[in-house]
Structure formats: C-alpha cells, structure tokens
Biopython code that builds the backbone (N, CA, C, O; Angstrom):
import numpy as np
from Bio.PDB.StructureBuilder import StructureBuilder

atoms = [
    (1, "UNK", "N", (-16.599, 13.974, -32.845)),
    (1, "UNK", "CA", (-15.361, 14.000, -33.575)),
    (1, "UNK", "C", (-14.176, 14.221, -32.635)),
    (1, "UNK", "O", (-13.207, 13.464, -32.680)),
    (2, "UNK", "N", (-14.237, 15.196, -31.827)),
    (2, "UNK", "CA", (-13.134, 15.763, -30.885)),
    (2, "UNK", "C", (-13.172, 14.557, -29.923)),
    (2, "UNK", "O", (-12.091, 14.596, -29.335)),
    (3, "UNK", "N", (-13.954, 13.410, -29.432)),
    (3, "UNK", "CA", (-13.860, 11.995, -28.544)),
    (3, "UNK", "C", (-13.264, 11.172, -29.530)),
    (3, "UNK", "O", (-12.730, 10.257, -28.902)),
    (4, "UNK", "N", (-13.005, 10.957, -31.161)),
    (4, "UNK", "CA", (-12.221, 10.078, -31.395)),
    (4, "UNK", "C", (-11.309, 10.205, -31.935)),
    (4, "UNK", "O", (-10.613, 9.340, -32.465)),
    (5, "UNK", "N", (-11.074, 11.995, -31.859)),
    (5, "UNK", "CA", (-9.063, 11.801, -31.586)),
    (5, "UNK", "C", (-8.740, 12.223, -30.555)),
    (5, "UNK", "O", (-7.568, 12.555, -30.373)),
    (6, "UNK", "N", (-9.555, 12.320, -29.710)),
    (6, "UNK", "CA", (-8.412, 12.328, -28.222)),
    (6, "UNK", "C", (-8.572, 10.765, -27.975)),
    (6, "UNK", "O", (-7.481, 10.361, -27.573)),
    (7, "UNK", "N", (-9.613, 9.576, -28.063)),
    (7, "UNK", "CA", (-9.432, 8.653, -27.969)),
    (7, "UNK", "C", (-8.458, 8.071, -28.819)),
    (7, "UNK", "O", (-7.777, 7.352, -28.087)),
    (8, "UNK", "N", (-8.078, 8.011, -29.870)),
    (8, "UNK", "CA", (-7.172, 7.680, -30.902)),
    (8, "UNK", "C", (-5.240, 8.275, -30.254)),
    (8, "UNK", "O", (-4.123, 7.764, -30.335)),
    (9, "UNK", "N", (-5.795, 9.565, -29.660)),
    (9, "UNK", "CA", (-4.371, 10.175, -29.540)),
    (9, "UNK", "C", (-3.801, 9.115, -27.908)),
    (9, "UNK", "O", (-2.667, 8.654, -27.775)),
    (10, "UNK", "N", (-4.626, 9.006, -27.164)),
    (10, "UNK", "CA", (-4.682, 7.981, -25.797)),
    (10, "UNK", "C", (-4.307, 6.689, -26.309)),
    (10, "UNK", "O", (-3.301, 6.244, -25.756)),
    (11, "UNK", "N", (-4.895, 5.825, -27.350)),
    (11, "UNK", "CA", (-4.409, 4.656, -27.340)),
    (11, "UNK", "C", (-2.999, 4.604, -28.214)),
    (11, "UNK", "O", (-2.285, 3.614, -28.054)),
    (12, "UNK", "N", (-2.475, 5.904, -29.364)),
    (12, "UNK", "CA", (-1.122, 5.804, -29.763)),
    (12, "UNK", "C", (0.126, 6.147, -28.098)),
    (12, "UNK", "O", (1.204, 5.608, -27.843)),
    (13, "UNK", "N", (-0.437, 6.931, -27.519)),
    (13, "UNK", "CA", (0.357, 7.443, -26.484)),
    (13, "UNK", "C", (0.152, 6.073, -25.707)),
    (13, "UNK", "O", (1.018, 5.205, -25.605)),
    (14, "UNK", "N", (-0.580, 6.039, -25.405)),
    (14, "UNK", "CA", (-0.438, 4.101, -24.361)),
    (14, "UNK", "C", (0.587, 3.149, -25.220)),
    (14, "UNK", "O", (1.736, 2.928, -24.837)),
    (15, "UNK", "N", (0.206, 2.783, -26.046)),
    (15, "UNK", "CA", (1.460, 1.606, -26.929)),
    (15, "UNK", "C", (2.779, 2.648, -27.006)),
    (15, "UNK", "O", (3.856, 2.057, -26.926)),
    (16, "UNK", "N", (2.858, 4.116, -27.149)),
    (16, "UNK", "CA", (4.433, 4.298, -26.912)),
    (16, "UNK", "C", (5.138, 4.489, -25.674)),
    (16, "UNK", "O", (6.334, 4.773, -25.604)),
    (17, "UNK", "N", (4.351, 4.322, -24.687)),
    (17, "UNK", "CA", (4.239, 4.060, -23.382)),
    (17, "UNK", "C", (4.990, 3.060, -23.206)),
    (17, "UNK", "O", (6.157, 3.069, -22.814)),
    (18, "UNK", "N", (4.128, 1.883, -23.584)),
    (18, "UNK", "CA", (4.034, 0.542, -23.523)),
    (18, "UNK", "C", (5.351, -0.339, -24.357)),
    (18, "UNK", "O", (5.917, -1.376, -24.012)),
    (19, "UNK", "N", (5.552, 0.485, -25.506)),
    (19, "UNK", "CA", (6.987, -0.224, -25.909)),
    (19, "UNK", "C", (8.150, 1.054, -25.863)),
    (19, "UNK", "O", (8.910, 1.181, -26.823)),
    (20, "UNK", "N", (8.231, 1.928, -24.761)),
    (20, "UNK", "CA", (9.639, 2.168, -24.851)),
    (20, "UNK", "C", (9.765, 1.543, -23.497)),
    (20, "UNK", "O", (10.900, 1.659, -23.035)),
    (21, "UNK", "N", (9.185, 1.114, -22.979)),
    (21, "UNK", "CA", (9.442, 0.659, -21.422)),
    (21, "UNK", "C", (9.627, -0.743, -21.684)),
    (21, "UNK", "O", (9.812, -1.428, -20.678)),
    (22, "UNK", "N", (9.623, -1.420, -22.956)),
    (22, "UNK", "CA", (9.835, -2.801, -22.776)),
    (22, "UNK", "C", (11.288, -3.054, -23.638)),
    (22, "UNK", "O", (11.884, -4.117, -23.810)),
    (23, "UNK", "N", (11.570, -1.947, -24.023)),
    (23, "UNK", "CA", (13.143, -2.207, -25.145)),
    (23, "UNK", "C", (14.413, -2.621, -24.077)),
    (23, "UNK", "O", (14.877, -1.845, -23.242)),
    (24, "UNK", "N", (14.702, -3.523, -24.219)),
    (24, "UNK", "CA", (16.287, -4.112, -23.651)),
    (24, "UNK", "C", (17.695, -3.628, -24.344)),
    (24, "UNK", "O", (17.933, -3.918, -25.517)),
    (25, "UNK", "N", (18.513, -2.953, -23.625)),
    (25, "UNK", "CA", (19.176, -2.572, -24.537)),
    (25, "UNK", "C", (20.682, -3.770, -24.449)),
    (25, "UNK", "O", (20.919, -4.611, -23.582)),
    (26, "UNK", "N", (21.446, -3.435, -25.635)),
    (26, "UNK", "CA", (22.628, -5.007, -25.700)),
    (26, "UNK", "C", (23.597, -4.168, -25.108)),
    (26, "UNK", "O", (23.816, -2.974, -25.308)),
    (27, "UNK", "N", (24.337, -5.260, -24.078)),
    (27, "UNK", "CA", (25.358, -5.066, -23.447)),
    (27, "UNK", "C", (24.961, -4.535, -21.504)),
    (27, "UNK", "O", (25.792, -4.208, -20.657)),
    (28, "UNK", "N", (23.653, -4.618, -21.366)),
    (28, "UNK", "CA", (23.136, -4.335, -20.361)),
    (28, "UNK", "C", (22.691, -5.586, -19.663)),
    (28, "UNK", "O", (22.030, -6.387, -20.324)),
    (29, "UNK", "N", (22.973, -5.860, -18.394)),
    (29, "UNK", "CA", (22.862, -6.927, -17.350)),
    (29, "UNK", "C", (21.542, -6.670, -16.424)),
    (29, "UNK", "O", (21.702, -6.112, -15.338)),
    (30, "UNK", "N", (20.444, -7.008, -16.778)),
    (30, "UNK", "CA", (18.911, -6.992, -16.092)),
    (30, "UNK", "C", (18.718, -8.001, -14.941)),
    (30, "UNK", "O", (18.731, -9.214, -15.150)),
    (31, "UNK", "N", (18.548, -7.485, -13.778)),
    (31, "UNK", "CA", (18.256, -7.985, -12.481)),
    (31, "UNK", "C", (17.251, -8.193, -12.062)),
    (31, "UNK", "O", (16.554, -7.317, -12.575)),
    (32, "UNK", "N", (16.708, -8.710, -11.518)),
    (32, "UNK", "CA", (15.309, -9.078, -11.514)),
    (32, "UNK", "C", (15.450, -9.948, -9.545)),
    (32, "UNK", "O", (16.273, -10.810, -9.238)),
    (33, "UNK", "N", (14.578, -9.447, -8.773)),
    (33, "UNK", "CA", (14.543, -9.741, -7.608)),
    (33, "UNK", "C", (12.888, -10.128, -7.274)),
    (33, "UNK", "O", (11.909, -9.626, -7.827)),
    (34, "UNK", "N", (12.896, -11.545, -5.818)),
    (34, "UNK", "CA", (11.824, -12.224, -5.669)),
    (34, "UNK", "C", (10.781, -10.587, -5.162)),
    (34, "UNK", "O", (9.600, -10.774, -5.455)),
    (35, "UNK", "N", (10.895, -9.904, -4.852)),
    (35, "UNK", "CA", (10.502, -8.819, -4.009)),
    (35, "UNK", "C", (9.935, -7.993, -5.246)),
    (35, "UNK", "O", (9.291, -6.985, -4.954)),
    (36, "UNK", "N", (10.086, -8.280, -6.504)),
    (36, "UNK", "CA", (9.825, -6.921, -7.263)),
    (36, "UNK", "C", (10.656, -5.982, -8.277)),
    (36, "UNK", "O", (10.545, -5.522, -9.414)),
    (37, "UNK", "N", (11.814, -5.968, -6.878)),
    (37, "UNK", "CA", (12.795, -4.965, -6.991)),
    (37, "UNK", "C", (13.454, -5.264, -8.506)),
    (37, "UNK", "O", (13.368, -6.478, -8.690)),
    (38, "UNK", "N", (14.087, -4.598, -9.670)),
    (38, "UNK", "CA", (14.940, -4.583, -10.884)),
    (38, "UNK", "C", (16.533, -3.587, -10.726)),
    (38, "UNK", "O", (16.531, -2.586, -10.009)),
    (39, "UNK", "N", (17.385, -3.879, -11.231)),
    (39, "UNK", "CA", (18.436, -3.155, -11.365)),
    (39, "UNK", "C", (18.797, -3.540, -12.925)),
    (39, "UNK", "O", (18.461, -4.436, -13.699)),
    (40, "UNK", "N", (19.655, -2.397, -12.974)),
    (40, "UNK", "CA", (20.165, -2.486, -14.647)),
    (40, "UNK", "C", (21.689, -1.869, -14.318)),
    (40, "UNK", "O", (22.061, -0.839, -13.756)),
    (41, "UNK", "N", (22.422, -3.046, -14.967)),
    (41, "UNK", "CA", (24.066, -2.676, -14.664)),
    (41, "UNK", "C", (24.669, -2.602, -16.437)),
    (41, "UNK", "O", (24.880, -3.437, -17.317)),
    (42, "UNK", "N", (24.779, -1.085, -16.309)),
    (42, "UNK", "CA", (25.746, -0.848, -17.972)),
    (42, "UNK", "C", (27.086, -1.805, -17.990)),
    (42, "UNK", "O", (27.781, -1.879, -16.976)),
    (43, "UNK", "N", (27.274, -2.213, -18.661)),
    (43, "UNK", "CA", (28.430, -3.073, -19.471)),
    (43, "UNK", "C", (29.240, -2.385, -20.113)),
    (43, "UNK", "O", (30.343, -2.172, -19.610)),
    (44, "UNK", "N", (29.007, -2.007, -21.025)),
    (44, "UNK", "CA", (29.095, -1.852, -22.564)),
    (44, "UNK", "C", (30.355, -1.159, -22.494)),
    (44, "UNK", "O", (30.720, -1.080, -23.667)),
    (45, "UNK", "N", (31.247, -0.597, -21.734)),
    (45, "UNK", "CA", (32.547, -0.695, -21.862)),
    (45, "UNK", "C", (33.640, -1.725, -21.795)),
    (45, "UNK", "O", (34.857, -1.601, -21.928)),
    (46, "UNK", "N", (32.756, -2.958, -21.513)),
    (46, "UNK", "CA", (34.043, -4.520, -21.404)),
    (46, "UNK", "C", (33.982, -5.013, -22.703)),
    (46, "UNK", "O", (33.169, -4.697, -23.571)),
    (47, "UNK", "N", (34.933, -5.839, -22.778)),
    (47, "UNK", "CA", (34.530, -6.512, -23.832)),
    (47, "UNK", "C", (33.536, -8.114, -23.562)),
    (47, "UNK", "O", (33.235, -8.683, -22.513)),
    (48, "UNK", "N", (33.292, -8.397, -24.741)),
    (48, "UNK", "CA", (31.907, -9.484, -24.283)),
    (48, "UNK", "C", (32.011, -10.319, -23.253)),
    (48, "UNK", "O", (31.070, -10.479, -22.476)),
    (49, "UNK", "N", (33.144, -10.939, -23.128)),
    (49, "UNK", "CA", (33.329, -11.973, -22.640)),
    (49, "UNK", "C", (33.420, -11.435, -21.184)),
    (49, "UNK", "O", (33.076, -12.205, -20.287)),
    (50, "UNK", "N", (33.683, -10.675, -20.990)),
    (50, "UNK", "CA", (33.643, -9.860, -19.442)),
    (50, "UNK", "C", (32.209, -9.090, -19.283)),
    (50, "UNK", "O", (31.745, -8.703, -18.210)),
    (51, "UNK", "N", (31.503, -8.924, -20.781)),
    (51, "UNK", "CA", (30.003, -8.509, -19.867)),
    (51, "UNK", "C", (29.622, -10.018, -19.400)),
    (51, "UNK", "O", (29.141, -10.353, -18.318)),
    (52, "UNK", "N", (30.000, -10.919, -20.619)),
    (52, "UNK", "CA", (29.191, -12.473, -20.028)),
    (52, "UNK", "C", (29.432, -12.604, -18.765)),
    (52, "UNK", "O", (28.433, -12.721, -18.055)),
    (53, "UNK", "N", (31.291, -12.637, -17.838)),
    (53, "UNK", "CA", (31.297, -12.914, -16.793)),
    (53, "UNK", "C", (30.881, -12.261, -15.517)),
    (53, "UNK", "O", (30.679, -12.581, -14.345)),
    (54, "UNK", "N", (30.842, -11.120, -16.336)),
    (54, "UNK", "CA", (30.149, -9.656, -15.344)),
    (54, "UNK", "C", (29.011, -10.166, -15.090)),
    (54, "UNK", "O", (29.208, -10.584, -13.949)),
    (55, "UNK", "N", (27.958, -10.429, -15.344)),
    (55, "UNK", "CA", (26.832, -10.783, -15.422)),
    (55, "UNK", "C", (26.225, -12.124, -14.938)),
    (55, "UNK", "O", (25.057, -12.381, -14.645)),
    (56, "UNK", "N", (27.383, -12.948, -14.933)),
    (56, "UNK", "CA", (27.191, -14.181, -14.793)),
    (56, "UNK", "C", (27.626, -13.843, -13.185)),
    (56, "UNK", "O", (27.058, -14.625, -12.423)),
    (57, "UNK", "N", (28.630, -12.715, -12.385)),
    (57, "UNK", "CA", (29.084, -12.976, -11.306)),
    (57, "UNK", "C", (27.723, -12.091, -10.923)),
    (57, "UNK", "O", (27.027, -12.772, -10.169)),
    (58, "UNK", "N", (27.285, -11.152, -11.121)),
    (58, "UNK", "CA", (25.842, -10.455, -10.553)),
    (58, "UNK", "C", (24.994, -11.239, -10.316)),
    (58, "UNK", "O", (24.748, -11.316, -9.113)),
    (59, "UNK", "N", (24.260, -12.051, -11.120)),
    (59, "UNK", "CA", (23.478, -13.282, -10.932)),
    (59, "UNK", "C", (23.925, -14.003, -9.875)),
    (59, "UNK", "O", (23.081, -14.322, -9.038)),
    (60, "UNK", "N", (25.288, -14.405, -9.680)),
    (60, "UNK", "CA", (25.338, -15.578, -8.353)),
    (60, "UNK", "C", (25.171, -14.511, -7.092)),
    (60, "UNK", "O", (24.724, -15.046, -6.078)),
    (61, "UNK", "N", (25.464, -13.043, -6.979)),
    (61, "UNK", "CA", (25.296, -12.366, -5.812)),
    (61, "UNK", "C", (23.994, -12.155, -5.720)),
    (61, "UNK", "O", (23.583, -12.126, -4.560)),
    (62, "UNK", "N", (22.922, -11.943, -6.853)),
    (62, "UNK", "CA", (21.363, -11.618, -6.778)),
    (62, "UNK", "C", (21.155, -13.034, -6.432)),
    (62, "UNK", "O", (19.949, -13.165, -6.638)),
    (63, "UNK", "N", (21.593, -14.157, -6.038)),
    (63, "UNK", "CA", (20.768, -15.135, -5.585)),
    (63, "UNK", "C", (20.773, -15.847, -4.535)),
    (63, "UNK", "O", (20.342, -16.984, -4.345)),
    (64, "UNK", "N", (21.512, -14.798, -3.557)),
    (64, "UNK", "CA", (21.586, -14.661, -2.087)),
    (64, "UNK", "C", (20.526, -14.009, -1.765)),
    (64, "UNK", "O", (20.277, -14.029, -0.560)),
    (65, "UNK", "N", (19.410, -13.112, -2.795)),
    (65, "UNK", "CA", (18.704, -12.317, -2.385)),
    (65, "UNK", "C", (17.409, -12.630, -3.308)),
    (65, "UNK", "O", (16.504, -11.882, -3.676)),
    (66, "UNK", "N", (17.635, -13.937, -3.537)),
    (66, "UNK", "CA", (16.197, -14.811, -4.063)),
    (66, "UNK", "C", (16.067, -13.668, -5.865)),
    (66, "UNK", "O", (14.977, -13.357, -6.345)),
    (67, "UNK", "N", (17.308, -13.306, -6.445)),
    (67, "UNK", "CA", (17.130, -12.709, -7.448)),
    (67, "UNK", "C", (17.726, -13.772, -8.836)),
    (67, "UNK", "O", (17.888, -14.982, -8.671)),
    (68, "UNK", "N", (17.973, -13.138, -10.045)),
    (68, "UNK", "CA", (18.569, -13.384, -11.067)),
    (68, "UNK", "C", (18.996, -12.521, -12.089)),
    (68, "UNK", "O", (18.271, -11.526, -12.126)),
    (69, "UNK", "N", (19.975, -12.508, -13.017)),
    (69, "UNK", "CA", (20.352, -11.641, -14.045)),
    (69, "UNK", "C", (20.622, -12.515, -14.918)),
    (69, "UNK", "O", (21.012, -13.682, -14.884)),
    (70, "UNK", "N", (20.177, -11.273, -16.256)),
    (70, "UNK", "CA", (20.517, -11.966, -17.477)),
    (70, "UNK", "C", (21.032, -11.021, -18.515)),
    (70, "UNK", "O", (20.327, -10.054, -18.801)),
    (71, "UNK", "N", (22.199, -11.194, -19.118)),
    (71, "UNK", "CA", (22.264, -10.202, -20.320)),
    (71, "UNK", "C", (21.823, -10.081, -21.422)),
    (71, "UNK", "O", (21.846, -11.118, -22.085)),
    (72, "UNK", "N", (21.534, -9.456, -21.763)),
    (72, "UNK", "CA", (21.248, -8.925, -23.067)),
    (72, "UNK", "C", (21.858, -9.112, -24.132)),
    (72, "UNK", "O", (22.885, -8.434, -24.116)),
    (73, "UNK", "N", (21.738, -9.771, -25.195)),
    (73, "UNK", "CA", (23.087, -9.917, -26.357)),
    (73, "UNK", "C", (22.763, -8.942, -27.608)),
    (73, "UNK", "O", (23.550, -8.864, -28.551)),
]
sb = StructureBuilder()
sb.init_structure("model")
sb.init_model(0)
sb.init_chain("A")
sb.init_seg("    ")
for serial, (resi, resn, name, xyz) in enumerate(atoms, 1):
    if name == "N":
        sb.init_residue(resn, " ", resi, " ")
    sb.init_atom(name, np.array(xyz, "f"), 0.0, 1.0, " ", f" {name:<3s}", serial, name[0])
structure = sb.get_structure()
C-alpha cells in the first residue's frame, strides 16, 4: 500500500515538474541558441508592437550566434 502512494505521489510530482517548466508566458521573447544555451527577455512593459520589434531585433542579433527568438503572444 505505502509503494502505491509514494509511487502515485512521484508520478503527480513528475507531470508538475513537467508542466510548470513548459508554460510560456505572453509578452516574453524566448531565445533559443545552436549550443543549447536559452535566454528569456521580459517585454511586457512596451507596448505590442515594440515587444514585436523588440524581439524581432533579438532574433537578428541571436543569429550571429547560430540562435533564434520568438515571442510569445
């Protein structure tokens, strides 16, 4: 009995593991590099059209460095 709720309590704790580490949040600019490497650049004080260009100018500098960005809407 005591192996299938600590097994039970392991696989709820793995999936909340598993999806708070995958939530994107809006207004945030996600970087992504050939190496691995990630950065996350807050926005969310511009208005849209300046996170779009914000984001759009990060991306052309991450791809001097074999990277890319994308925002979040």
């Amino acid at each position: 009995m005591l192996k299938q709720i600590v097994s039970i309590f392991m696989l709820f704790l793995i999936i909340g593991i598993t999806a708070s580490c995958s939530k994107k949040k809006s207004g945030f600019c996600y970087c992504s590099y050939y190496g691995g490497n990630r950065t996350v650049y807050d926005l969310n004080g511009l208005e849209r059209q300046k996170q779009v260009d914000s984001c759009n100018r990060l991306s052309e500098l991450a791809s001097g460095f074999a990277g890319s960005c994308k925002l979040k809407k």
